[in-house]
N, C-alpha and C positions, 0 to 999 in steps of 0.2 A: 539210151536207146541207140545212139549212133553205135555203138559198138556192136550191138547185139545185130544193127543190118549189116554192119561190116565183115561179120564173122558167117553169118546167113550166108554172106556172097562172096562167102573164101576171101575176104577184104579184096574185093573190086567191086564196091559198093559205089562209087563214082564219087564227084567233087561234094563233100563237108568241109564246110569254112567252120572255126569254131572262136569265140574270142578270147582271148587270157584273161581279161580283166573286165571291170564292170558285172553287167545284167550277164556273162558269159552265156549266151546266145549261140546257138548252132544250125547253120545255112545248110540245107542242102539245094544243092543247085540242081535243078532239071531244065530238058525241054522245055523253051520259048510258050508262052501262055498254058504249060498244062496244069499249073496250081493252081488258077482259077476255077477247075474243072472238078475238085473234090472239096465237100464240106470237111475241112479239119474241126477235129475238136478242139476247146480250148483246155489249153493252153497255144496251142501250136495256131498258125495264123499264115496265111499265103501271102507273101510281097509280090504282087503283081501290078501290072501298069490295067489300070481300071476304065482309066478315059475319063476320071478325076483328077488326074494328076503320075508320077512318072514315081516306081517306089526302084532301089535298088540296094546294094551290098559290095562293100568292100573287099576286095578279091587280094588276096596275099600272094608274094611272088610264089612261083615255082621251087626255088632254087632261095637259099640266103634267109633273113629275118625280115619280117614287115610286123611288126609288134603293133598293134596289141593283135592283130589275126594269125593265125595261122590254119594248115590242112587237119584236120581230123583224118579225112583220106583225100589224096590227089585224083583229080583227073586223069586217066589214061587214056589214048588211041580207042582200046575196045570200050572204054565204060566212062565217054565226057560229060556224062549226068548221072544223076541218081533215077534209076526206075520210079514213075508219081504212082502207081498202084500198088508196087513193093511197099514204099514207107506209107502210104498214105493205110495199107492194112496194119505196119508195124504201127505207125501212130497210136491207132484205134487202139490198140492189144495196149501199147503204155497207157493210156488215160482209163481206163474203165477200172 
């Protein structure tokens, strides 16, 4: 799925963390509390700060190796999030 909003958006899809190894799990980072704003389906799940408790994600350098994370796609000046409407319709389209 990450590829397919990556190519959707001429790859300036904005920051995917993705991990090498283990559950290989893939972050897309958005705007500050906008994941709590959309029912994902499952499998996919929002890590937000709920006011239960504090959720977050390891962030790989820029530049070099940070094993086991790395970019799927970087962050850029124009695109330092993932659009939460974009993926949250691509979502939809992968789970049905």
């Amino acid at each position: 799925m990450a590829y397919r909003l990556m190519a959707f958006t001429d790859f300036r899809a904005g920051p995917i963390v993705r991990e090498a190894k283990g559950a290989r799990n893939l972050y897309f980072l958005m705007p500050p509390r906008t994941a709590a704003a959309y029912a994902w389906p499952a499998p996919a799940r929002a890590l937000s700060g709920n006011g239960r408790g504090e959720a977050h994600v390891g962030i790989p350098a820029l530049h070099g190796a940070t094993r086991p994370l790395d970019w799927r796609s970087r962050p850029t000046p124009e695109g330092p999030f993932v659009e939460p409407e974009l993926l949250h319709q691509f979502v939809k389209s992968a789970v049905r």
